[in-house]
C-alpha positions in Angstrom: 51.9 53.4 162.1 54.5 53.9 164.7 57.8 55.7 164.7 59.2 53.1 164.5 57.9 51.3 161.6 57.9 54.8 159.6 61.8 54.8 160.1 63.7 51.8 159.6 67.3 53.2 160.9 65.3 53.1 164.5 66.8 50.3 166.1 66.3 50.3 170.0 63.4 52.7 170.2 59.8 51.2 169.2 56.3 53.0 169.5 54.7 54.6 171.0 52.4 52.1 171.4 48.9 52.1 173.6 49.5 49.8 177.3 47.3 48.9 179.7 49.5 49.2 182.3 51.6 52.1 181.5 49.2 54.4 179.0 51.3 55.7 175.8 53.9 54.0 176.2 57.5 54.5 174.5 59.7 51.2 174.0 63.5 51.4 175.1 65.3 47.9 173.5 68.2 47.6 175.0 69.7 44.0 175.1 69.6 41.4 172.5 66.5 39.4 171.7 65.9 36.8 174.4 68.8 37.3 176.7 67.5 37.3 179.6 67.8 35.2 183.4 64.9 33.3 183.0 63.2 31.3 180.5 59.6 31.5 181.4 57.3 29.0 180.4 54.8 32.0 179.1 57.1 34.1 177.7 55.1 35.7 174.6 58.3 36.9 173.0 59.4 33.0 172.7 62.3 31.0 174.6 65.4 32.1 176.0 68.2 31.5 173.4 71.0 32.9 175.9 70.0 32.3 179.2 72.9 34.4 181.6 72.7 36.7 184.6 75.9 38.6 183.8 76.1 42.3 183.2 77.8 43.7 180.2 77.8 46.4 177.3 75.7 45.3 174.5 76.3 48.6 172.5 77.5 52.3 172.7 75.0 53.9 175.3 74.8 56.8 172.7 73.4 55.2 170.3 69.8 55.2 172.4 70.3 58.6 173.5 71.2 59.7 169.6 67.4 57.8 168.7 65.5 58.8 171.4 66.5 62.5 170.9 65.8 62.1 167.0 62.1 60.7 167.6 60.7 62.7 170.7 60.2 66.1 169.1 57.8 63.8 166.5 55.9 62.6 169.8 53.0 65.4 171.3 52.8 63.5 174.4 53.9 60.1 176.2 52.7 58.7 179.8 56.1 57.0 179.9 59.4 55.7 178.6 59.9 52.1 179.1 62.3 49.8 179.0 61.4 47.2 178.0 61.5 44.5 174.8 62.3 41.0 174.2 65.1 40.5 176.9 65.7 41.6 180.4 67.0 45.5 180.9 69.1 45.0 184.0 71.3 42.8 182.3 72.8 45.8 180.5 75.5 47.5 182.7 75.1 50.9 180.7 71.5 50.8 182.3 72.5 53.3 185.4 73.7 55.5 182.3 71.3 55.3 180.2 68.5 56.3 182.5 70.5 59.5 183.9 70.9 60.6 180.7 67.6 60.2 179.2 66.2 62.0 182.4 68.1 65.1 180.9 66.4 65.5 177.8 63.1 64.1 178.9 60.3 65.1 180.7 58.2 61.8 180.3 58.0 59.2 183.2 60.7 56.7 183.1 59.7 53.1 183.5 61.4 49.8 183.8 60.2 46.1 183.0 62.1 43.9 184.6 62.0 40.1 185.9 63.4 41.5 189.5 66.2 38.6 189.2 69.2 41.5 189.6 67.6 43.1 192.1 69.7 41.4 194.7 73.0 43.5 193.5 73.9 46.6 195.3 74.4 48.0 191.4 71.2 46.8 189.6 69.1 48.3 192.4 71.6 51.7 192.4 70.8 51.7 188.7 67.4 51.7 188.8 67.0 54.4 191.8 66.4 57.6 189.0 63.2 55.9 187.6 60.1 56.9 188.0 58.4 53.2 188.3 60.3 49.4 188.5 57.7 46.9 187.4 59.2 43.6 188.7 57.5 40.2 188.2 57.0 37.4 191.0 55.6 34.2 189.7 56.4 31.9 192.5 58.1 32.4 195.8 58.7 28.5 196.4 61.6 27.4 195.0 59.8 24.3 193.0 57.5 26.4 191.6 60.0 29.1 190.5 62.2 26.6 189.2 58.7 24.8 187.1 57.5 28.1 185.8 60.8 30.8 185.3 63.2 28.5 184.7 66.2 30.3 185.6 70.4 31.1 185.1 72.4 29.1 187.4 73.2 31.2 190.5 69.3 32.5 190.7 67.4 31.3 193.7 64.1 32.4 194.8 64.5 33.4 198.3 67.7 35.6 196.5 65.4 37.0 194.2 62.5 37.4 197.2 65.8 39.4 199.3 66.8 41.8 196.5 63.0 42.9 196.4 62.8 43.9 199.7 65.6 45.3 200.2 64.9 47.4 196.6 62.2 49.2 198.5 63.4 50.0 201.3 66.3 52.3 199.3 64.1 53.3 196.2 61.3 56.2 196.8 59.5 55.6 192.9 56.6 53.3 192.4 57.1 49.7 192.3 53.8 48.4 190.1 54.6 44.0 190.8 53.5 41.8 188.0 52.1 38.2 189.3 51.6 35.6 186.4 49.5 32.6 187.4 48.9 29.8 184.8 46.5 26.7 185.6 47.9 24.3 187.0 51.8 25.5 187.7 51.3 28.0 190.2 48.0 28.2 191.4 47.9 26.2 194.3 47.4 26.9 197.5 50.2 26.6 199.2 52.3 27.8 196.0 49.4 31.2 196.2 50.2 31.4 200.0 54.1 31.8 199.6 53.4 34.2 196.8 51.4 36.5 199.6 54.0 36.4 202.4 56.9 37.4 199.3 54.6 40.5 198.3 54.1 41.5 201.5 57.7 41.1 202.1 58.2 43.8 199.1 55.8 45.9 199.9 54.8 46.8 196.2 52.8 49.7 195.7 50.4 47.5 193.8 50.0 44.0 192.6 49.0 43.2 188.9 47.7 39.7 188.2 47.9 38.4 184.9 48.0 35.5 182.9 48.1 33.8 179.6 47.0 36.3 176.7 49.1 35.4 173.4 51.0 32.4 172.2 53.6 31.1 174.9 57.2 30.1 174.7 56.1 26.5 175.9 53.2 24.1 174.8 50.7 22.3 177.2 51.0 26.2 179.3 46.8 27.1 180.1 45.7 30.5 181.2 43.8 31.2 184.5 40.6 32.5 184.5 39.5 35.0 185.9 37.2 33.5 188.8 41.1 32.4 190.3 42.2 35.6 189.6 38.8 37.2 191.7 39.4 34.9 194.3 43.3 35.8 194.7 42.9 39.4 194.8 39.8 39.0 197.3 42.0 37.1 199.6 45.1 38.8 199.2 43.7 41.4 202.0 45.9 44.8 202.2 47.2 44.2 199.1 46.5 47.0 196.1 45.6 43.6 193.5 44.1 44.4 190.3 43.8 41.8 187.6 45.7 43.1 184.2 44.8 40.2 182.4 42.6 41.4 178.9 38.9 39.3 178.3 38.6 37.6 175.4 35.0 36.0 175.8 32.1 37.5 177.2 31.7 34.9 179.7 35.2 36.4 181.4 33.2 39.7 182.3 31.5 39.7 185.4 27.9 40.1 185.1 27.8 41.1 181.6 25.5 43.3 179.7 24.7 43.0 176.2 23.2 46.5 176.5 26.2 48.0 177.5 28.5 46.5 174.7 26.1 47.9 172.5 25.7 50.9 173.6 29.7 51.5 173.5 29.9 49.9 169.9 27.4 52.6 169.0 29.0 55.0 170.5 32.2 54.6 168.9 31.1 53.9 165.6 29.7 57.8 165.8 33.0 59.1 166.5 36.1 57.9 168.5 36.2 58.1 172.0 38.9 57.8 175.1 38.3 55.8 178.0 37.7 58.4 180.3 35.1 59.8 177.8 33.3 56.5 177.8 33.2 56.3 181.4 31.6 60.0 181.5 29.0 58.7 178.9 27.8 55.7 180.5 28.7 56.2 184.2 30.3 53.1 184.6 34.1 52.2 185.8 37.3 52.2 183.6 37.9 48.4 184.4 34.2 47.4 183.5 34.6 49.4 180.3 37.7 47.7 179.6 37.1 44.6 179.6 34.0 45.5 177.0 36.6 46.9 174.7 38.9 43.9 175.1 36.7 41.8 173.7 35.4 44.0 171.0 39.5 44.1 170.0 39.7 40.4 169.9 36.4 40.8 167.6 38.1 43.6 165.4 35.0 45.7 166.0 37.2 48.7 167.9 40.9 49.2 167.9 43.0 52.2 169.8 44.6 54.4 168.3 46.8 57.1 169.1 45.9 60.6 168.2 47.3 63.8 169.4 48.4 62.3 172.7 45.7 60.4 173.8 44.6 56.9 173.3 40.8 56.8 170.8 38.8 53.9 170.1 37.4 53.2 166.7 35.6 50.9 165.0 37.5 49.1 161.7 35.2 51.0 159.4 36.9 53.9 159.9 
């Protein structure tokens, strides 16, 4: 059970929860549910009920401080804060803030999620300058394809959105982890997968993270990629750092699979919980093999994570 969900007065913080991207991760709500720029045809949270790309206060700044301060003492250890929810977190002007202050009373990375729409304003991008890693997303870089698969505010374009990324690295010195969402179809063509590459290379991302359909999406008729696209993208996306984020759900998505070694881990685990990194000592093997193993074993509700004393476990359901 989460802090969260243990204390019902805890509004705008949620977690901590287990990511793939960002480890033990701490939620930071801070706009209403589905505000945001865009209205993505995947979106797992559902559609964009106000669809805007104006700035404003949505509540007292202090009111996140006040809750964060009250849960971290209850937390032995996060990999980051995140901002990050059902809406887009640049849209709140008290972002710049928000950040500075929780940077006083926290040592945990600061993250942000973000659809990299604002980044084109002087003030979004000064905001965002005090944390630790911006995790924009890029879906398309044509302006068809952006307008097909984000559909956006009015007074968003892509080569505007394409601009404020660049010009976000060259004045921010954190990470910048992008998030590319390809759906069959809508945006994996070539010439739609070609744009995409010069964009990235315009922003010069410290890594690229492919993904694509894993839950329910705000649209019907939207199809996941699989992941013999998503291979073939990051093989040709040369001096790029690509890695596919995208969770298995059937064996047949894992490369070369081994019935022995989803065995061996489901033994393993079901002797005593384990973290990734001990799994990767036991059987030698990589932590993105193993996790695609332990994807599909969740979908299976054979193994779940858990979060114990700082560290993310697997365990089987028995337990």
């Amino acid at each position: 059970m989460t802090l969260s969900e243990r204390d019902p007065r805890l509004r705008r913080v949620f977690g901590p929860v287990p990511s793939r991207r960002l480890g033990i991760s701490l939620g930071l709500d801070v706009i209403p549910y589905k505000t945001c720029s865009l209205d993505c045809l995947y979106c797992e949270c559902g559609r964009t009920t106000d669809l805007s790309c104006e700035r404003r206060r949505f509540f007292p700044p202090q009111e996140l401080i006040d809750e964060l301060g009250a849960v971290l003492p209850a937390i032995p250890r996060l990999d980051h804060m995140t901002f990050s929810g059902s809406g887009e977190p640049t849209l709140n002007s008290d972002l710049g803030g928000m950040i500075a202050a929780i940077k006083r009373i926290a040592a945990a990375p600061l993250a942000v999620l973000t659809n990299g729409t604002l980044l084109g304003r002087a003030d979004v991008r000064r905001d965002l300058l005090a944390a630790d890693v911006v995790l924009p997303s890029l879906d398309a870089a044509t302006a068809p394809g952006f307008a097909r698969i984000n559909q956006p505010a009015a007074g968003i374009d892509v080569e505007g959105v394409i601009a404020g990324l660049e010009a976000f690295r060259g004045e921010y010195a954190g990470k910048i982890w992008m998030e590319v969402f390809i759906l069959k179809g809508v945006n994996d063509g070539e010439a739609e997968l070609a744009a995409l590459e010069t964009a990235l290379r315009r922003a010069r991302p410290d890594k690229v993270q492919l993904n694509t359909l894993d839950r329910p999406p705000a649209y019907p008729g939207v199809e996941s990629a699989d992941f013999a696209l998503l291979e073939r993208i990051r093989s040709g996306w040369r001096g790029l750092a690509v890695e596919i984020i995208k969770r298995a759900r059937h064996r047949e998505e894992i490369p070369a699979f081994s019935s022995n070694l989803e065995n061996s881990l489901l033994n393993t685990i079901r002797r005593r919980p384990l973290t990734l990194d001990d799994l990767a000592a036991l059987t030698a093997k990589g932590e993105e093999e193993l996790r695609h193993y332990l994807e599909v074993l969740e979908q299976e509700r054979k193994v779940k994570p858990v979060i114990e004393g700082g560290k993310i476990f697997y365990r089987t359901y028995e337990e």
